[in-house]
C-alpha positions, 0 to 999 in steps of 0.5 A: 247631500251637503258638500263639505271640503273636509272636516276634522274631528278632534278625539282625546282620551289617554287611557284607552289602547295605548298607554302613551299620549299620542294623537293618531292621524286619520283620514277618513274617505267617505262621501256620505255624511251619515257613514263619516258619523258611523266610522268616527263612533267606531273610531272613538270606541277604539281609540279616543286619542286622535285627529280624524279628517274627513273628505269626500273624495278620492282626489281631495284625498291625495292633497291631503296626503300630500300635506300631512302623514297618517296613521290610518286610512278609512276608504270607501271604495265608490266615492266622488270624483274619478278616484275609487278607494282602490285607486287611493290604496294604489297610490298610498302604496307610494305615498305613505307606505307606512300607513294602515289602510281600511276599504269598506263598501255597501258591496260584498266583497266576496262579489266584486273582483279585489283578490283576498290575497291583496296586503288590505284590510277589507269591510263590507257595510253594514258593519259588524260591530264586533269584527269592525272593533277588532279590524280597527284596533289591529290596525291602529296598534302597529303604526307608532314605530311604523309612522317614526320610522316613515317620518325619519326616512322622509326627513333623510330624504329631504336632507339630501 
C-alpha cells in the first residue's frame, strides 16, 4: 500500500446544506487508500463546500489537531501506528471537544465491546449509502456555532 503523509482535498459548492459560504474542516483517519475515496464521494454528496485532510495514522493525526480545528472527524477504528480511532476520539475530547466525530470499522460494531451509550456516532463498513448521508449530514449541520464558540473560547485563553 503507497504511504502518504496527508492529502488534502479541496471541495466547493455553496449551494448545498448550508446557505452561507463557509469551508468545513475535515480530518479523515484512514489507512486505506481505496476508503479515503469512498468517504471523500459520500463527503461531497453531503456537502461540496469543505477542505478534506487525509492521514493514515492516529499519531499523524494528533499533529494535525495540534495546528489546525475541525469541524468533522472521520476515523477508522484499526489504523497504523499505536493509535486506534478509539484512542483518537479520546484524546479529541481534550483536544477540540467541539469537533463532530464518525468511527467507522469493517467490524460490527455490535461485536466489539464500545458501549451504544458512548456520545459517538458509530458505521460499520460496507456502508449504507442511505444511513451514511443522513449520519454525515447531522453531523455537519451543528458545528458552525459550535466551531465559533470553540474558536473564541481558545483566543480568551491565549489572551490570558
Amino acid at each position: 500500500m503507497p504511504k502518504s503523509k496527508e492529502t488534502f482535498l479541496s471541495l466547493q459548492n455553496p449551494l448545498e446544506i448550508h446557505s452561507e459560504n463557509k469551508i468545513f474542516e475535515v480530518l479523515v483517519i484512514e489507512d486505506d487508500l481505496a476508503w479515503q475515496r469512498i468517504i471523500a464521494a459520500y463527503l461531497k454528496v453531503v456537502q461540496k463546500n469543505m477542505n478534506i485532510c487525509f492521514v493514515q495514522s492516529g499519531e499523524h493525526a494528533m499533529r494535525n489537531l495540534e495546528k489546525k480545528i475541525y469541524d468533522l472527524i472521520i476515523s477508522d477504528f484499526l489504523l497504523e501506528g499505536q493509535m486506534t480511532g478509539l484512542e483518537v476520539w479520546k484524546a479529541c475530547q481534550e483536544i477540540q471537544p467541539q469537533a463532530q466525530f464518525l468511527l467507522t470499522s469493517g467490524f460490527d460494531f455490535c461485536d466489539m465491546s464500545i458501549s451504544s451509550q458512548m456520545p459517538i456516532e458509530l458505521a460499520s463498513k460496507p456502508f449504507d449509502h442511505l444511513k451514511m448521508k443522513k449520519i454525515l449530514s447531522h453531523l455537519l449541520i451543528p458545528t458552525e456555532r459550535i466551531r465559533f464558540q470553540f474558536s473564541l473560547n481558545k483566543a480568551c485563553k491565549n489572551l490570558s
